[in-house]
KOLNUVEX-759076 format. One line per 8 residues: for each residue x, y, z of N, C-alpha, C. Coordinates in steps of 0.2 Angstrom, whole numbers, always signed. Layout:
N
X/Y/Z/X/Y/Z/X/Y/Z  ...
END
This chain:
368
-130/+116/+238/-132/+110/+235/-138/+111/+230  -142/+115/+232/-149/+116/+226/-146/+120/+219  -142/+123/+220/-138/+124/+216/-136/+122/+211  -131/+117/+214/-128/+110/+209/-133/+104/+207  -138/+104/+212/-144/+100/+208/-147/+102/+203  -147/+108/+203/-151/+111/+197/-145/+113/+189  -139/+114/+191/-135/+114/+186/-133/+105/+184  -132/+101/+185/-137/+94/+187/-141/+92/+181
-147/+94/+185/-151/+96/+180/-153/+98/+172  -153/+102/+174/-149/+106/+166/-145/+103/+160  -139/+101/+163/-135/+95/+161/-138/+89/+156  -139/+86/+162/-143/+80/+158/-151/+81/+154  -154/+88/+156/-157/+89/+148/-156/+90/+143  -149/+93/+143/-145/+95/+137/-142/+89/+134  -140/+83/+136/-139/+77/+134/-143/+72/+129  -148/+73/+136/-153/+70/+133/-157/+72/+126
-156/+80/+125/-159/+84/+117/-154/+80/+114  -148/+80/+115/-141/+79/+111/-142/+72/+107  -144/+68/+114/-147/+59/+111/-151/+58/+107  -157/+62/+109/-163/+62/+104/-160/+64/+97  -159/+69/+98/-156/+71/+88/-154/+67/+86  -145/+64/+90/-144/+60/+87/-148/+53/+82  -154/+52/+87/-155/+45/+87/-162/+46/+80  -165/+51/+82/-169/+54/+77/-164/+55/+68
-159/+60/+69/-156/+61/+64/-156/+55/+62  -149/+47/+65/-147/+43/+63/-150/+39/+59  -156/+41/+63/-160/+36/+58/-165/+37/+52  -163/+44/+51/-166/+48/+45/-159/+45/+40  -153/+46/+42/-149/+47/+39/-147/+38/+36  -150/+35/+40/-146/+29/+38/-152/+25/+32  -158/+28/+35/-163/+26/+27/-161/+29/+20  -162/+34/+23/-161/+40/+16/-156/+37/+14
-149/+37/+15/-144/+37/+14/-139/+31/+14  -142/+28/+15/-138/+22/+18/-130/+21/+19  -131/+26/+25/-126/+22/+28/-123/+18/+32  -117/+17/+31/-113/+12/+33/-111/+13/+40  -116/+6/+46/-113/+9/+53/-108/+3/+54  -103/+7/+58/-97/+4/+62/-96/+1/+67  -96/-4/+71/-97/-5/+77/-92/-1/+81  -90/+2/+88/-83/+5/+90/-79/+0/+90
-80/-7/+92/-75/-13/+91/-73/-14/+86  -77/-15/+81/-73/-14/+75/-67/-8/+73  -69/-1/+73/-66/+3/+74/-58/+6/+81  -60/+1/+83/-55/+2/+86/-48/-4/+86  -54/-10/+84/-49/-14/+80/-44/-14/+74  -48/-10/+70/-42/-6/+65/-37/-1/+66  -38/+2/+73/-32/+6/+72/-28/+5/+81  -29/-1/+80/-26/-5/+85/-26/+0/+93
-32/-1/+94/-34/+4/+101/-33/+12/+98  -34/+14/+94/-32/+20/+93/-25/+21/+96  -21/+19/+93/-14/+19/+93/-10/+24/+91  -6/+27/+95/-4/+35/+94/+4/+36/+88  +3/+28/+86/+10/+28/+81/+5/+29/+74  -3/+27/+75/-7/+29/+70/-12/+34/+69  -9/+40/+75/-13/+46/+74/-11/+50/+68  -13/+53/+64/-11/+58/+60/-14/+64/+58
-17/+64/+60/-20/+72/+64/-25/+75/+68  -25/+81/+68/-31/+84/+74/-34/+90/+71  -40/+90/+73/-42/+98/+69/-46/+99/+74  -52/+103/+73/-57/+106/+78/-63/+101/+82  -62/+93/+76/-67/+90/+77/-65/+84/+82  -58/+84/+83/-53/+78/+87/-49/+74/+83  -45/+69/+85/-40/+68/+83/-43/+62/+76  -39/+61/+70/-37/+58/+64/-32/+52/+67
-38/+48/+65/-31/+40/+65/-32/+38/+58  -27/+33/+57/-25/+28/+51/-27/+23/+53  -30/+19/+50/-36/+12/+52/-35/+6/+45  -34/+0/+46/-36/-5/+44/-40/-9/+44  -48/-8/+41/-54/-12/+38/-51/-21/+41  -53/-25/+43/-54/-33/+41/-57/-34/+36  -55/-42/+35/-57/-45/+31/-58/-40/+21  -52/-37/+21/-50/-35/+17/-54/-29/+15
-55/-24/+21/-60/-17/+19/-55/-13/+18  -49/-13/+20/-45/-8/+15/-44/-3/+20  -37/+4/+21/-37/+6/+24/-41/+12/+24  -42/+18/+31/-46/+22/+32/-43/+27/+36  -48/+33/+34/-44/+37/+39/-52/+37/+45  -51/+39/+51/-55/+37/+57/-54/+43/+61  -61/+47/+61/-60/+52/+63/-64/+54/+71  -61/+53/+74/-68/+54/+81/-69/+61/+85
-73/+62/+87/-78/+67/+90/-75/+67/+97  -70/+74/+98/-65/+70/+105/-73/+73/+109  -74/+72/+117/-77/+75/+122/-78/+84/+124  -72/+86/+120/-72/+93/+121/-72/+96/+115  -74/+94/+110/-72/+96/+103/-77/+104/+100  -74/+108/+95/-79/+112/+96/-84/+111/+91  -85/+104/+88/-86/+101/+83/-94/+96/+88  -100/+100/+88/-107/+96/+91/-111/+93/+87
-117/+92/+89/-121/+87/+87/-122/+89/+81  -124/+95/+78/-128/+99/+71/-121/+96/+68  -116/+98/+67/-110/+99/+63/-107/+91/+60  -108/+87/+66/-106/+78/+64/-113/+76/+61  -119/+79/+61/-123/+76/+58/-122/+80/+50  -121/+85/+50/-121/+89/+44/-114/+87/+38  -111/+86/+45/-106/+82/+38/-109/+76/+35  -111/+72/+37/-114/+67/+36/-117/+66/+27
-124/+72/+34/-127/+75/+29/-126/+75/+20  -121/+80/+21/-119/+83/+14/-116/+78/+11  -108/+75/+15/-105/+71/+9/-108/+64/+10  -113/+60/+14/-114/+55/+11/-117/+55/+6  -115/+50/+0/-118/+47/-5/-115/+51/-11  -111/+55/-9/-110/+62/-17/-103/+57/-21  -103/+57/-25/-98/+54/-28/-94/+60/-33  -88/+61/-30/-85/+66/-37/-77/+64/-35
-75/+63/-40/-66/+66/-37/-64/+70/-33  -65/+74/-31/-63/+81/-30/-63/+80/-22  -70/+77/-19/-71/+77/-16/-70/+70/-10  -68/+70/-4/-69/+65/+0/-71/+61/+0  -73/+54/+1/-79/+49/+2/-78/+47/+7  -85/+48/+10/-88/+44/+17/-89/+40/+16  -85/+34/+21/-89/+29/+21/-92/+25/+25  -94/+28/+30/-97/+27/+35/-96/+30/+42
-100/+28/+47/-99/+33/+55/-99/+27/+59  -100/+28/+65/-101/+25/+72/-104/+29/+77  -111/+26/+79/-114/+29/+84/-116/+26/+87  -111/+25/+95/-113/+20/+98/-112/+24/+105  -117/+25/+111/-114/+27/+117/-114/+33/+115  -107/+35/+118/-104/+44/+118/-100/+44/+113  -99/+39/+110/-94/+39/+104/-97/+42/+97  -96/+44/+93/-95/+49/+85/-89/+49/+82
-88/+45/+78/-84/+46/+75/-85/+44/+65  -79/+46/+61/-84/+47/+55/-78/+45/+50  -79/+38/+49/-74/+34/+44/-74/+36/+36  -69/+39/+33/-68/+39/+27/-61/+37/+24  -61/+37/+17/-56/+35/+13/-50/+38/+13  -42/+36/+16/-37/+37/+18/-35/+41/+11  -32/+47/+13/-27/+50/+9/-19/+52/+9  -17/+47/+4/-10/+45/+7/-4/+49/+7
-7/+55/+4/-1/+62/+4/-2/+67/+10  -9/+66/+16/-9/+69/+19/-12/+77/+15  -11/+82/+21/-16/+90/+18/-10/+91/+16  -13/+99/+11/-12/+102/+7/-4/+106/+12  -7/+107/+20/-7/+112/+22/+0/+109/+25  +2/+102/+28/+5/+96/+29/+11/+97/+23  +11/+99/+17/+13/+95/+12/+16/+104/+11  +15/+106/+11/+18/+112/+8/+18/+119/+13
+16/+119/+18/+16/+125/+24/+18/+125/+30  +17/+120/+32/+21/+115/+38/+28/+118/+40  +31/+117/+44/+37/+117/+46/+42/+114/+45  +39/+106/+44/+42/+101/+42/+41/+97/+35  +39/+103/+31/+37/+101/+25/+43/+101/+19  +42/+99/+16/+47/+97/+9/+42/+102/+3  +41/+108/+2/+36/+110/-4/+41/+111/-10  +47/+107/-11/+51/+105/-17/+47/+100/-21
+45/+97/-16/+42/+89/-20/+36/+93/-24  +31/+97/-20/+27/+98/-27/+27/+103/-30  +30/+101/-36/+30/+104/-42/+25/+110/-45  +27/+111/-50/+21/+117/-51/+15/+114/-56  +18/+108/-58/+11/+103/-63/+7/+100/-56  +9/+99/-51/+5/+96/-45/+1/+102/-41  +3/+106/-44/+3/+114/-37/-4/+117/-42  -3/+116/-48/-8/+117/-53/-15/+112/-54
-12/+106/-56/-17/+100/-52/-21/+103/-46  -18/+104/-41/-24/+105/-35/-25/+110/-35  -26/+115/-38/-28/+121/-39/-34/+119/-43  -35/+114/-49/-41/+114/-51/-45/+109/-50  -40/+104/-46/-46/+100/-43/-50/+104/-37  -46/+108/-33/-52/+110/-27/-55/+113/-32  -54/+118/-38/-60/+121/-40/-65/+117/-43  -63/+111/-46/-69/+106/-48/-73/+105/-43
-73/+104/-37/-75/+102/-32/-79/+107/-31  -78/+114/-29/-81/+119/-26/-87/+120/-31  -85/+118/-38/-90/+122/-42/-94/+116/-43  -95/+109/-40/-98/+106/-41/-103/+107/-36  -101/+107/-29/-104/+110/-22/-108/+116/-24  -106/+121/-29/-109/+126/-30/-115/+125/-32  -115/+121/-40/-120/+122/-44/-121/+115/-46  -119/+110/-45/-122/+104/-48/-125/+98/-41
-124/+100/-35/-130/+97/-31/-137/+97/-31  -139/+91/-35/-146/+91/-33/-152/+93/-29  -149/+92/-22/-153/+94/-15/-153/+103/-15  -147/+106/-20/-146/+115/-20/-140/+116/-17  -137/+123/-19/-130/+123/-18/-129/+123/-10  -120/+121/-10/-119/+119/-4/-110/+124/-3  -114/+129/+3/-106/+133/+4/-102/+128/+7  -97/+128/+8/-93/+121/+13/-92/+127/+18
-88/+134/+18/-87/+137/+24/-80/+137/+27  -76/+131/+24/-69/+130/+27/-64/+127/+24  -64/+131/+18/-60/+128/+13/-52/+130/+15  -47/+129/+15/-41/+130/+19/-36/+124/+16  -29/+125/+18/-27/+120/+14/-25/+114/+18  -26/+117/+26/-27/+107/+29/-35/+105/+29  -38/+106/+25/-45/+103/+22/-46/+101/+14  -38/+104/+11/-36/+101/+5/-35/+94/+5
-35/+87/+4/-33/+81/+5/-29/+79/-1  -22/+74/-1/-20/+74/-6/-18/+64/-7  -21/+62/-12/-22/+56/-12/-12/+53/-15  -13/+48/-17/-7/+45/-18/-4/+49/-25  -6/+50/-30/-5/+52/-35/-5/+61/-36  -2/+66/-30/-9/+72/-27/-12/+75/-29  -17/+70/-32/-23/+74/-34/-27/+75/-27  -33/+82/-29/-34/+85/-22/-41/+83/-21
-43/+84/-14/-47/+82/-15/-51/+84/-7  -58/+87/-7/-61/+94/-2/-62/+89/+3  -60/+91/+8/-63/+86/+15/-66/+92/+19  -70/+88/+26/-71/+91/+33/-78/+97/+32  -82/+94/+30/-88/+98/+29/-94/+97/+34  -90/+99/+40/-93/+101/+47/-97/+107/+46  -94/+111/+45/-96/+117/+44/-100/+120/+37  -101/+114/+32/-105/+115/+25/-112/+116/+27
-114/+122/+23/-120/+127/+24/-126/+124/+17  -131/+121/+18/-135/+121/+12/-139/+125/+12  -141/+127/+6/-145/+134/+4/-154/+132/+1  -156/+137/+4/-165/+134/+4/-165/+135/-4  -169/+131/-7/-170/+135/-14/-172/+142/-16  -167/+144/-20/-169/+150/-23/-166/+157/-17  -163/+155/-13/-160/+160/-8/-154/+161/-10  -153/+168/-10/-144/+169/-14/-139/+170/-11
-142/+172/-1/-138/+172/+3/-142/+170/+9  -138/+170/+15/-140/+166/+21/-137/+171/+29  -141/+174/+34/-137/+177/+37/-135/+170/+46  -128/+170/+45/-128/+164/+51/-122/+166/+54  -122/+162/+60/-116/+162/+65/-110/+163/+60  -103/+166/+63/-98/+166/+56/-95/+161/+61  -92/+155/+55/-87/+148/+57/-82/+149/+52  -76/+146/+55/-73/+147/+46/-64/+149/+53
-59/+150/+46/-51/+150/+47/-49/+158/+47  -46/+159/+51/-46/+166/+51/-39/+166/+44  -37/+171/+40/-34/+172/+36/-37/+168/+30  -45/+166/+32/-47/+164/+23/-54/+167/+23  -57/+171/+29/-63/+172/+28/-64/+178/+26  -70/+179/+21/-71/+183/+17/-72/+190/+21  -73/+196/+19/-74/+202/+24/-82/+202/+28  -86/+202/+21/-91/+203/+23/-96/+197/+27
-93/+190/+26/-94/+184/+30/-90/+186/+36  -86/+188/+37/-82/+186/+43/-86/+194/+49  -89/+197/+46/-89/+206/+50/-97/+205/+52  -100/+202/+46/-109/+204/+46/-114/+197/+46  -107/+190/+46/-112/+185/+44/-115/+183/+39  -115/+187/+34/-117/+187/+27/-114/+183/+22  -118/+176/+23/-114/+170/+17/-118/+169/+10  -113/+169/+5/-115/+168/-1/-110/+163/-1
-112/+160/-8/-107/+155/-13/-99/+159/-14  -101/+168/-12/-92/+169/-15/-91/+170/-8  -92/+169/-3/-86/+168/+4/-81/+160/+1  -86/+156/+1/-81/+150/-3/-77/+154/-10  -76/+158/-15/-74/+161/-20/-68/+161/-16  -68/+168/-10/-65/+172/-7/-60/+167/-5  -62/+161/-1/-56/+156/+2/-52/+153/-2  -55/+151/-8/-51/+147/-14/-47/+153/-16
-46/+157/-16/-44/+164/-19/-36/+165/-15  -37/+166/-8/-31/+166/-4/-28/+157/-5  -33/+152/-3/-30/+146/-7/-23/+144/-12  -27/+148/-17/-19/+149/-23/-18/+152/-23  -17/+156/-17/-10/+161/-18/-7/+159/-13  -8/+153/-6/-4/+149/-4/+0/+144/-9  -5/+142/-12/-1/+137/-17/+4/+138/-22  +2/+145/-25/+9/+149/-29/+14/+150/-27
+14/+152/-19/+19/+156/-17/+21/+155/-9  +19/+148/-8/+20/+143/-4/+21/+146/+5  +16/+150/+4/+17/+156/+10/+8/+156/+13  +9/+155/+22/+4/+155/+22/+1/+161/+24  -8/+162/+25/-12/+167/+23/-11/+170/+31  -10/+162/+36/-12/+165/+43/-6/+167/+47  +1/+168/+41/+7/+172/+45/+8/+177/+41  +9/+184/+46/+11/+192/+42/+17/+191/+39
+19/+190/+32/+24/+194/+30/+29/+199/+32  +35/+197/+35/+37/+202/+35/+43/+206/+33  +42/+213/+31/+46/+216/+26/+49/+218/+29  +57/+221/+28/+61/+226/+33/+58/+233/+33  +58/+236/+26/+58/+241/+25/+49/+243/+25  +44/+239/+24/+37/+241/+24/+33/+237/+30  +35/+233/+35/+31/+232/+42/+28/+225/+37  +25/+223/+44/+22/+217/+41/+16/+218/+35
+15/+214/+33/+11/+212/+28/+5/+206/+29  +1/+206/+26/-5/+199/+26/-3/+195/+18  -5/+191/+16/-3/+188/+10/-4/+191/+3  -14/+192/+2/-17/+195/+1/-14/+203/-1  -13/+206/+3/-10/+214/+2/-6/+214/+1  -2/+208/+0/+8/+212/-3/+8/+207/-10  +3/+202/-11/+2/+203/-20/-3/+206/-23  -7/+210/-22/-10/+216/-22/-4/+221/-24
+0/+222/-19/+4/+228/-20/+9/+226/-27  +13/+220/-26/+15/+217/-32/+12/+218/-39  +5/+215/-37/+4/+215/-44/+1/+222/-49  +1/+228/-43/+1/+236/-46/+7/+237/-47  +12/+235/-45/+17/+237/-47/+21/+233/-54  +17/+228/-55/+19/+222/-60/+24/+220/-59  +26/+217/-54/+32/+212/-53/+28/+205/-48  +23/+202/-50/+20/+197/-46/+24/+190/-46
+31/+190/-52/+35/+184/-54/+40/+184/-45  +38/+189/-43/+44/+191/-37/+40/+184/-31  +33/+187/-31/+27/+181/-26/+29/+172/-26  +30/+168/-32/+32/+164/-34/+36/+160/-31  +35/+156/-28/+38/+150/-24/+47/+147/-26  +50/+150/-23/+56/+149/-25/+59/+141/-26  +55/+137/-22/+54/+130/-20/+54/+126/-27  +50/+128/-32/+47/+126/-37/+49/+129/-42
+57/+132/-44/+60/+136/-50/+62/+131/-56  +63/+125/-54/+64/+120/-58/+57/+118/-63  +55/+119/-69/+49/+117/-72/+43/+121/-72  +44/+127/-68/+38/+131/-66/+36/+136/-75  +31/+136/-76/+30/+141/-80/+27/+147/-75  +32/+154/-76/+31/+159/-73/+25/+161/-73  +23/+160/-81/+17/+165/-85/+8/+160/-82  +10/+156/-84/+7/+154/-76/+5/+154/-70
+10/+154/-68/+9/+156/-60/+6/+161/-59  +11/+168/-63/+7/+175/-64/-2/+175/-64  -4/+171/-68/-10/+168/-71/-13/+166/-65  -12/+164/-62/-15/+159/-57/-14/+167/-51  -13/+168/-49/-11/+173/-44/-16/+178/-45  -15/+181/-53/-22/+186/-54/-29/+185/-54  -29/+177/-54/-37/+173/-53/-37/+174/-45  -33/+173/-42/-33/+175/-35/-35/+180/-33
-34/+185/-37/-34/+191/-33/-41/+195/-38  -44/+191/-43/-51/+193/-46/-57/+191/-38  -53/+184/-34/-58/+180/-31/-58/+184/-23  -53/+185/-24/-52/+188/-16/-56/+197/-16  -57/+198/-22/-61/+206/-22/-64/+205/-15  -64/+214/-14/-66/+216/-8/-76/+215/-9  -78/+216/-15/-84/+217/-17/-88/+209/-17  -90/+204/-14/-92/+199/-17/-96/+198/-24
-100/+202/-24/-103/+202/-33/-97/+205/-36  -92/+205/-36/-88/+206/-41/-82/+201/-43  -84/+196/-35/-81/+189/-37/-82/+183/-42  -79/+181/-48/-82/+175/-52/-83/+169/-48  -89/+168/-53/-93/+159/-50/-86/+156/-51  -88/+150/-46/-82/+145/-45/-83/+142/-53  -89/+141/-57/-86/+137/-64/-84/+143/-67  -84/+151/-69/-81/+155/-73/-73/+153/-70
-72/+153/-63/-64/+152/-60/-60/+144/-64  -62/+140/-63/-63/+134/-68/-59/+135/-73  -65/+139/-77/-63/+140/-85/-58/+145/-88  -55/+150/-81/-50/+153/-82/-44/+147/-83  -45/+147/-74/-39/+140/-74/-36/+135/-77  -41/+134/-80/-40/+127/-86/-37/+130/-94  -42/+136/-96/-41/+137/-103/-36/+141/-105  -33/+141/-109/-28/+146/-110/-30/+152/-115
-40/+148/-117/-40/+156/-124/-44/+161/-117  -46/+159/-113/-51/+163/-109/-48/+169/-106  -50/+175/-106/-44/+180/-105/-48/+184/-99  -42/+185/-96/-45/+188/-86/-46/+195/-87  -52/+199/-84/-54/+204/-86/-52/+209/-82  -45/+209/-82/-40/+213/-78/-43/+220/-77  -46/+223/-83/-46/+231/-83/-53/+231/-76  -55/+225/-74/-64/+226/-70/-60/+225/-62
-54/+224/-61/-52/+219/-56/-48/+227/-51  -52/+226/-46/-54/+229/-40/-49/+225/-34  -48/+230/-29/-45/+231/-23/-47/+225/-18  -43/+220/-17/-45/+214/-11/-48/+218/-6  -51/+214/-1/-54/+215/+7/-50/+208/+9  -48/+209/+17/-46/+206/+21/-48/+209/+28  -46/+204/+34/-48/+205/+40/-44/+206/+45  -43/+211/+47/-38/+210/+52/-41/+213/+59
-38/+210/+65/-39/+210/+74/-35/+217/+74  -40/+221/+77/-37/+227/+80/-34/+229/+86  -28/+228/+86/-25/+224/+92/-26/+231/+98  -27/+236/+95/-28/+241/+101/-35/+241/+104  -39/+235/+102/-47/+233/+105/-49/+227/+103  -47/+224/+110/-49/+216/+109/-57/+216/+107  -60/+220/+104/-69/+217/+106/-69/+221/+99  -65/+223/+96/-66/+225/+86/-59/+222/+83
-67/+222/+77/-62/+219/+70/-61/+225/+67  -55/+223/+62/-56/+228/+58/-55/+226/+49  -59/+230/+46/-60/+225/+39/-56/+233/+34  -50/+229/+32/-46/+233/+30/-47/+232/+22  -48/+238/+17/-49/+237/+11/-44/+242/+7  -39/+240/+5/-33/+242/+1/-31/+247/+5  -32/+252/+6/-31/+259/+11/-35/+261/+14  -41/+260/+13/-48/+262/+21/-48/+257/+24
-51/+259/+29/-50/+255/+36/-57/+256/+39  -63/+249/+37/-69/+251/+43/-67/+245/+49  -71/+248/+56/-74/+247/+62/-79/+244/+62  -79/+239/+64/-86/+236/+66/-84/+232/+73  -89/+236/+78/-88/+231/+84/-92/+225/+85  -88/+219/+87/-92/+214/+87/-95/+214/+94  -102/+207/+94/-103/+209/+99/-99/+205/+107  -105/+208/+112/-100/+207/+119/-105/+203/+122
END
């Protein structure tokens, strides 16, 4: 019994630190920023007791409902904090944090939370085409419907978006850390548009890098974030990078390829190997052969594999990625363009990674 009195104990200090933040944060965050508080009854009144015919998804942070505002506030997506979620108190304030009040396209709008009781949850603006990730990798996806003029659209809206995050945040840049493509959002028209920035990292002025816990998706995290902790702006580089090479070649980053005659493959390393061998039109989404410009896509694919470099300073800023993207006189400096890094689990030792770079292969034990 003294035992469980004292774990007991424990318990509800840790609660209690939890409440205080909250309540401290909340109220930092509702001056400063004025946000918009939700009652639970309201919120639950729009999505009719959180009714499971209006779930529409789940991620790390608990489930996504579809909601109806009263008195004509317009639909919502409603996002709450289940009880076991591995989404805590720093991560739902942090979203908060970053994207209340930011206004870009690109990007999400908050438009408000609920903190009432044990309840967290984080109302924002429905996206009617659902993720990236939904719409073209899924099981049950149709990636016929979008075409290669929409596949290129969201290709430069996440980068507008990133490279706003990067360099045009007043407060100083901001890594998001989870860029993937069920955190691509696509509105009715699908234009794209960055969600879920639990995991967004703000950088102290004048710091060019940041050494922290690694958080992130496995088959988008950078080598050197993913091994040593080591975040810069080009671990987001690194992620948009595997990104469009989902989107070109409608193949995801977090399933091995597999070849008959060469073993599995990762996504990253078999258009690597394509594109030395110059046949990268082979990668290209078969889905999308009606209206696609190849030479394009080709294009997009080598941006991919400039951003995926093993080296991060060898990686271009998200506005030089941009300027590729967009312009047709800008010309990719092929002859500079180096060997990806990717991450692979070494299956023959559950406690190492292995950070696999074109044909060498380093070791790092993580810790126990």
């Amino acid at each position: 019994m003294p035992c469980c009195s004292c774990c007991f104990g424990v318990s509800n200090k840790k609660e209690k630190h939890a409440s205080d933040l909250y309540s401290r944060s909340m109220s930092r965050l509702s001056s400063e920023k004025k946000i918009k508080l939700f009652s639970y009854a309201e919120l639950r009144s729009a999505t009719n007791n959180f009714h499971r015919s209006n779930h529409i998804g789940r991620g790390g942070f608990g489930a996504v409902y579809k909601g109806a505002l009263r008195d004509g506030g317009g639909d919502v997506a409603v996002k709450v904090l289940s009880a076991h979620s591995r989404q805590g108190t720093r991560e739902f304030l942090t979203e908060i944090d970053v994207i209340a009040n930011v206004d870009h396209p690109n990007l999400v709008s908050l438009l408000g939370c609920c903190v009432e009781g044990r309840h967290r949850i984080l109302v924002y603006e429905l996206l009617r085409n659902g993720s990236l990730h939904g719409a073209l990798l899924a099981s049950a996806s149709d990636p016929s419907r979008l075409t290669w003029a929409i596949r290129r659209g969201v290709c430069v809206g996440v980068a507008r978006g990133l490279a706003f995050l990067h360099e045009e945040m007043g407060s100083g840049p901001i890594v998001h850390r989870d860029i993937k493509a069920s955190n691509v959002l696509l509105d009715a028209g699908y234009g794209a548009k960055i969600g879920d920035f639990g995991l967004a990292k703000l950088f102290p002025d004048a710091a060019t890098h940041v050494s922290t816990r690694v958080a992130g998706t496995a088959g988008y995290l950078a080598p050197e974030y993913a091994l040593y902790g080591h975040l810069t702006k080009k671990a987001d580089v690194y992620s948009f990078g595997v990104l469009l090479l989902e989107t070109v070649t409608g193949k995801s980053s977090s399933r091995s390829l597999h070849l008959s005659d060469e073993g599995d493959k990762v996504l990253v390393e078999r258009v690597w190997e394509l594109y030395q061998a110059a046949n990268l039109r082979d990668m290209i989404d078969p889905a999308m052969e009606d209206g696609c410009s190849e030479e394009e896509a080709v294009k997009y694919m080598k941006v991919a594999l400039l951003c995926t470099q093993a080296t991060p300073l060898r990686r271009p800023s998200m506005p030089r990625v941009l300027e590729m993207l967009e312009r047709e006189d800008v010309r990719l400096r092929e002859k500079e363009l180096t060997a990806p890094g990717y991450v692979l689990r070494d299956n023959k030792d559950s406690h190492s990674t292995s950070m696999v770079v074109a044909s060498h292969t380093l070791t790092e034990l993580a810790p126990r």
